[in-house]
N, C-alpha and C positions, 0 to 999 in steps of 0.2 A: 504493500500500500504506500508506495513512495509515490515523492511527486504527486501532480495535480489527477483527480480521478476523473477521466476525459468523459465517463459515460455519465456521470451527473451532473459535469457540464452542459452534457446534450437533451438529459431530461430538462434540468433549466432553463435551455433555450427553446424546446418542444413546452414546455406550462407556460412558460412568455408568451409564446404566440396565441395559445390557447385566450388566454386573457387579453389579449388583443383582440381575437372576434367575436369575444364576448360582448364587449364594448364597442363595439362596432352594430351588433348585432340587437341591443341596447337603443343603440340611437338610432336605427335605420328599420328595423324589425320589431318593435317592441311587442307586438302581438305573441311572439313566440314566448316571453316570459309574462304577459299580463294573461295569456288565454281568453283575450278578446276578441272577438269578430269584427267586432267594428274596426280594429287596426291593422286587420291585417293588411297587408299589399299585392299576396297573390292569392290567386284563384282556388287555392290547395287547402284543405282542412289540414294537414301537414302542421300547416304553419302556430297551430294553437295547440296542436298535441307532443311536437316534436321535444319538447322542454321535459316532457315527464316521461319519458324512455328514457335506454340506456345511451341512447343513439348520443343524446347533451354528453356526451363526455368529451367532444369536441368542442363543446365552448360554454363548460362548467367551469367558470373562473374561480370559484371555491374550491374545487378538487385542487387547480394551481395553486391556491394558497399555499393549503395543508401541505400538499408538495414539498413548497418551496421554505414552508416554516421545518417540516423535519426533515429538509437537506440542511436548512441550519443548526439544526440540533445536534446534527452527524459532523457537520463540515465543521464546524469550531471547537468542536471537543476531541476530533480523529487524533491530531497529534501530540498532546495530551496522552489520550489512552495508546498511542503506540509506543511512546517513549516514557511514559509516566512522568515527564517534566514540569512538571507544575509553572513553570515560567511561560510555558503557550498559551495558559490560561489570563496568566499576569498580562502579558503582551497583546492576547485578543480584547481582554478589558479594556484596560487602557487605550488600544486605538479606535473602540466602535466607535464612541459619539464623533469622531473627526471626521473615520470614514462614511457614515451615513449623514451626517450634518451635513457637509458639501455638496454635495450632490442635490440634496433636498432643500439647499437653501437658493441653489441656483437657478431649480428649476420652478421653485415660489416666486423669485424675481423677474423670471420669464414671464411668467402667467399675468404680474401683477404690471409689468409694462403693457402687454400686448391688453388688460383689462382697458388700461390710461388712454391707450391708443385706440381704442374698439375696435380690435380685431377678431375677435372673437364673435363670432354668427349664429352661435348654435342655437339661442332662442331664437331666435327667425326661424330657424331650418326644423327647430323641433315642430314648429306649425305643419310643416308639409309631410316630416315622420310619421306626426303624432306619439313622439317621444316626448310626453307631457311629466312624467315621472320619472326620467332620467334625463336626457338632454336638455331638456328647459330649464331643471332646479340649475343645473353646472353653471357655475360663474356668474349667477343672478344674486350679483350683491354688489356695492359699492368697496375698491378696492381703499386701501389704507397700507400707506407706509410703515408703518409702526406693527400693525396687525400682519404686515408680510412678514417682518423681519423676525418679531415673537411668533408666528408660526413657523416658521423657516428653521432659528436656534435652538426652539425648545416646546414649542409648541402640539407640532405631530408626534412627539416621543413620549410627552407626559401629560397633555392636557385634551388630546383626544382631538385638534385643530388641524383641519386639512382643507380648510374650502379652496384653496386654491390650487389645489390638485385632490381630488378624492380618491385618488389611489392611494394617499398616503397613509391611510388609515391605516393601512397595516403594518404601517412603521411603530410605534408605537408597543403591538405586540414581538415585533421585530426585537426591538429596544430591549426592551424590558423581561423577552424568550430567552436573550441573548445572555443575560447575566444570571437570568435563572440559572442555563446548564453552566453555566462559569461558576454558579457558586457550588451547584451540585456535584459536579467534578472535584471541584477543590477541595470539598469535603470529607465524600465519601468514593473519592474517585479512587481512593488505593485500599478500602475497609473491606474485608471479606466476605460481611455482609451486605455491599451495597445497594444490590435486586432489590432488601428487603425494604430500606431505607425507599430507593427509585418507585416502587410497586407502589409504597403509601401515598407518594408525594402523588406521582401519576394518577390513581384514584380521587384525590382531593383537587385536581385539575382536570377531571374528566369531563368537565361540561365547557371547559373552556379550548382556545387555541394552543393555549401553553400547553397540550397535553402533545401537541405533537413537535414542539422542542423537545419536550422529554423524553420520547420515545425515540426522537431521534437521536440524541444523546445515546443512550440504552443500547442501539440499533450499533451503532460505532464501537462502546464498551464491551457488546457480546462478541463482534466482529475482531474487532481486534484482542482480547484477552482471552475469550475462550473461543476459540476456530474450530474446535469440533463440532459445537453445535451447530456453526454455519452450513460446516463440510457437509454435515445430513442434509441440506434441505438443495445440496447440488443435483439430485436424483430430474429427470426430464420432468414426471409426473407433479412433483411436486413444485418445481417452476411455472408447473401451465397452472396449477390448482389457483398458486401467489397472484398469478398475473390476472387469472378470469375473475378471482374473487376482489382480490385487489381494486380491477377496473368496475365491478358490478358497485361496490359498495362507494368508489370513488364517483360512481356517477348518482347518485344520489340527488335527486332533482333539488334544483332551488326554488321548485313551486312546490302547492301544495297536492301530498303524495294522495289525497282521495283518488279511490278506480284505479291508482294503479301496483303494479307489484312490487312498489313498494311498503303499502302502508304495513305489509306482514311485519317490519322487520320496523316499523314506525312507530318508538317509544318516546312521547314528547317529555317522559319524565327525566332524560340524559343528553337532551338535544341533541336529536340525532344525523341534522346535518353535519354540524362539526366532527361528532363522531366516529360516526362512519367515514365521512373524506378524510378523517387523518387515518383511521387502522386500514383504510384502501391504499394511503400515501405509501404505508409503513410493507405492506402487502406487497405493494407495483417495485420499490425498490429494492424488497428481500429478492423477489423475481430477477428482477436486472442484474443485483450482484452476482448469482448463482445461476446464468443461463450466457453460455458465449455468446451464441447466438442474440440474446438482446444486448449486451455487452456491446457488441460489435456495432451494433445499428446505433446506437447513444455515441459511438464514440467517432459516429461519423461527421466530416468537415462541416457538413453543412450544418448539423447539429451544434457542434462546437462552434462555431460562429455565431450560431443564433445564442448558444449560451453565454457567449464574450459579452456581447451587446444588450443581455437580459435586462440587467438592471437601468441600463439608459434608455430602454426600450420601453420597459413599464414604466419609466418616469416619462419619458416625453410625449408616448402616445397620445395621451387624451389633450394635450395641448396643440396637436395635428389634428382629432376630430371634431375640435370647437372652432379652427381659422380653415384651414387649408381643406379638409372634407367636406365640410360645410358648402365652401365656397365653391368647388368642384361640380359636387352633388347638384346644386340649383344652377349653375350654367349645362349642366349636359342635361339637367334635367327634361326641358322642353323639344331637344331631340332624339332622345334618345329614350325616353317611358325612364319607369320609377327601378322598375329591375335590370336592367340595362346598364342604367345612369350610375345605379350602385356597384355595380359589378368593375365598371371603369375608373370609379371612385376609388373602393375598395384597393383594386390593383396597384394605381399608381399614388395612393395613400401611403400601403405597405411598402411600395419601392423609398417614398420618399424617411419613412421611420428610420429604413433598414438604413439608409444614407447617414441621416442626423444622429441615428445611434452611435454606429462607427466611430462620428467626430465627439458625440459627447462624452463616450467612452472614453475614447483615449486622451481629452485635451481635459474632462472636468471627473471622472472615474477612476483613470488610474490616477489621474494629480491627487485625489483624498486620498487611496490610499499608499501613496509617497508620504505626502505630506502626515498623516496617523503615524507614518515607520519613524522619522526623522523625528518625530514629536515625542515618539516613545524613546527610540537610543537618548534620547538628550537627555530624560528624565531618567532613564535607567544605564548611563553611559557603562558602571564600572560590571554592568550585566553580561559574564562573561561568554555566553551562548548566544548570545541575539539576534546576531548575524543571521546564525541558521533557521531564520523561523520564513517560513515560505507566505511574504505578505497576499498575494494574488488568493493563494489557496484559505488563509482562514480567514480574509476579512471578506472577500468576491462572495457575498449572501445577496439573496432578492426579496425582497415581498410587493407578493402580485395580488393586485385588489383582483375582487369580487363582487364590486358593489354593478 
């Protein structure tokens, strides 16, 4: 398990995109998560049923959450539980708030110019959607200098404040997941008993997100400290079981499961969206670790590219669907019909993400986390290991809204 694990890079950039049509899908489609009639745009009953099948697993951006909350739970505790060094723990603390502060504070600035300037369309455009419930609320507020800046430093991490981007929301859990397993590692990371310790805390966060830090945590501790339990679950059969059950329970509708096959397994008493899309998360990637074959496919280029660019990707996205989609959308509109229009939208939307990701990646992405490494040596100079701590691998975390 050395170096960077290329195939959860690629699930990373595979749950990014996920959450990208979601949100697209949100603004242009809303009949598919309201189960309206009245909104829909095409001619298909499809369009109101298709959200409470399994089929949503392509654009359940909750399943991406949970995802991408226990690939953090794994990815910042991995090297820690391989070398039992308690300093990679020290080192991921100390740089998260720099590395996710940056990022989030530049793209609140973005949001809050482009407010200043009225660039942003989406309430227009939500008329012609009928994205009354998601595209309309976005960005319907008078923007504030002061209110950027306290959302930006400190606001999405502890106070629940995102309007200027509502994917942020999940920063927050991001935040605050992040030191959970930082503290439970440091704990009980080297105690004989830790399962039993891990098991309680895990049950007492069972209704919430932090349940699948935690597990993912747990998921890296069993993987790397004890490999025989892994080793069993390499068998073929029991990778297809991971993967089908995994994806069954990660598609778990974000509507409501009346009529369909899900309510069997629908216990409102443990909230069982959350629930379920993280033991699916925990599921899909015991799968992927234990089958070459999906190995292989995660670890492919294109994958790992979309994984590089993840987190610039869920930040800048929805600031492309409120100016530039928008804009797109109602100029092709009138030649081209309403599905049509979307489809050309859609397209060279996504060309334009996959561009602006690239550069925000590497010009405001990797600058946070340089800028977290140099912050940390300074304050821990005579820290004789530090060097070796792989920054790309434990601080490179995502959180992909779902709203």
């Amino acid at each position: 398990m050395k170096g960077k694990i290329r195939y959860f890079d690629g699930l990373r950039g595979l749950a990014a995109l996920v959450v990208v049509i979601q949100h697209y899908i949100l603004a242009f489609y809303p009949a598919i998560f309201s189960r309206s009639d009245e909104l829909r745009h095409t001619g298909y009953a499809l369009e109101t049923t298709l959200a409470s099948t399994p089929f949503n697993i392509f654009f359940n951006g909750n399943f991406a959450v949970c995802i991408f909350f226990v690939l953090s739970g794994y990815v910042l505790t991995n090297k820690f539980f391989v070398t039992k060094d308690s300093e990679y723990i020290t080192a991921g603390a100390c740089k998260r708030y720099i590395r996710l502060m940056i990022p989030v504070l530049v793209i609140v600035s973005i949001a809050y110019v482009f407010m200043k300037l009225s660039i942003f369309n989406n309430i227009e455009v939500s008329k012609i959607t009928l994205s009354s419930n998601w595209l309309a609320t976005t960005y319907d507020f008078e923007p504030s200098l002061m209110g950027m800046l306290k959302q930006g430093t400190y606001g999405v991490f502890v106070a629940s404040d995102f309007s200027y981007n509502t994917s942020l929301w999940t920063m927050g859990y991001e935040f605050l997941g992040s030191f959970l397993v930082f503290s439970l590692a440091s704990i009980f990371g080297k105690s004989k008993k830790r399962y039993i310790f891990y098991t309680i805390i895990a049950i007492y966060f069972a209704k919430t997100y932090y349940l699948a830090f935690i597990l993912g945590m747990m998921l890296s501790d069993c993987y790397n400290s004890n490999y025989e339990i892994m080793r069993k679950l390499k068998g073929r059969a029991t990778c297809s079981i991971c993967l089908v059950l995994g994806l069954f329970l990660g598609s778990y509708p974000l509507v409501p499961t009346d009529n369909t096959i899900y309510k069997y397994i629908s216990i409102e008493t443990f909230n069982p969206g959350v629930f379920y899309r993280t033991l699916g998360a925990v599921l899909l990637m015991i799968a992927i670790m234990n089958s070459k074959l999906l190995i292989s496919f995660f670890s492919s280029k294109v994958l790992n590219y979309l994984g590089e660019i993840s987190f610039s990707m869920y930040l800048i996205h929805l600031i492309i669907i409120c100016s530039f989609s928008g804009t797109l959308f109602t100029s092709a509109l009138p030649y081209f019909g309403y599905n049509k229009a979307f489809i050309l939208t859609f397209v060279l939307s996504m060309i334009l993400i996959f561009i602006i990701s690239y550069y925000y990646c590497k010009y405001i992405d990797d600058t946070a986390v340089k800028i977290s490494s140099y912050v940390y040596k300074k304050m821990f100079s005579n820290t004789s290991s530090v060097n070796v701590i792989n920054d790309k691998e434990i601080n490179k975390e995502i959180a992909i809204d779902s709203k």
